[in-house]
N, C-alpha and C positions, 0 to 999 in steps of 0.2 A: 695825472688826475685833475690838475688845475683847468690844465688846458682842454681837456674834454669839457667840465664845469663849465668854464667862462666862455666854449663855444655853446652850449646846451643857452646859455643867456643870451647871446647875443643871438643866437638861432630862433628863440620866442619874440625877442624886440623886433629883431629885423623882416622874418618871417622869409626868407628865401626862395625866391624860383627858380629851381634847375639845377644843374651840376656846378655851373660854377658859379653862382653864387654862393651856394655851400659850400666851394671848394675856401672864397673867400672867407666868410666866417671862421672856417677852421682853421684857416694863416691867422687871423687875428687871435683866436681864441692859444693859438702855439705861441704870436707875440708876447701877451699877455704873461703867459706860464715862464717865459723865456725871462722878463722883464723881472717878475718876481723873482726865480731862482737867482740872480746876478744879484741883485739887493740881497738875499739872504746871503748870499754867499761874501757881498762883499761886510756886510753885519756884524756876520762870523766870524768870518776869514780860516772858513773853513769849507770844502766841497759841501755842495747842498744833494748831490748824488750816490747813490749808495747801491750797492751790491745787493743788501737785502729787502728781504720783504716786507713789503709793507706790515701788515698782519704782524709781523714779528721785531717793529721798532719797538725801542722804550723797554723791551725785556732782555734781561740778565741773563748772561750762558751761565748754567749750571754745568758743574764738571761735574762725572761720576754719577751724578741723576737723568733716570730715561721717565 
């Protein structure tokens, strides 16, 4: 999600013509995302990557409740 964001900004600054241009922006905009997650992670020092969904961080499994 980063990485879509901070290409969506760089895409308005730069204003792109063509494929690869845009292909550019969207390497940087991956940079970007890449660079964060490693500082979080080294923060942490814990994976910044996770199996679940989004939508469903930060909440608690309940057992035995549907």
């Amino acid at each position: 999600m980063l990485a879509e964001a901070t290409a969506t900004e760089v895409s308005i600054v730069q204003q792109p013509a063509g494929f690869n241009e845009s292909a550019a922006v969207a390497k940087e905009g991956a940079k970007a995302a890449k660079v964060a997650r490693e500082q979080i992670e080294k923060s942490t020092g814990k994976s910044a990557i996770s199996s679940l969904n989004a939508k469903n961080l930060g909440q608690k499994k309940q057992i035995g409740k549907k």
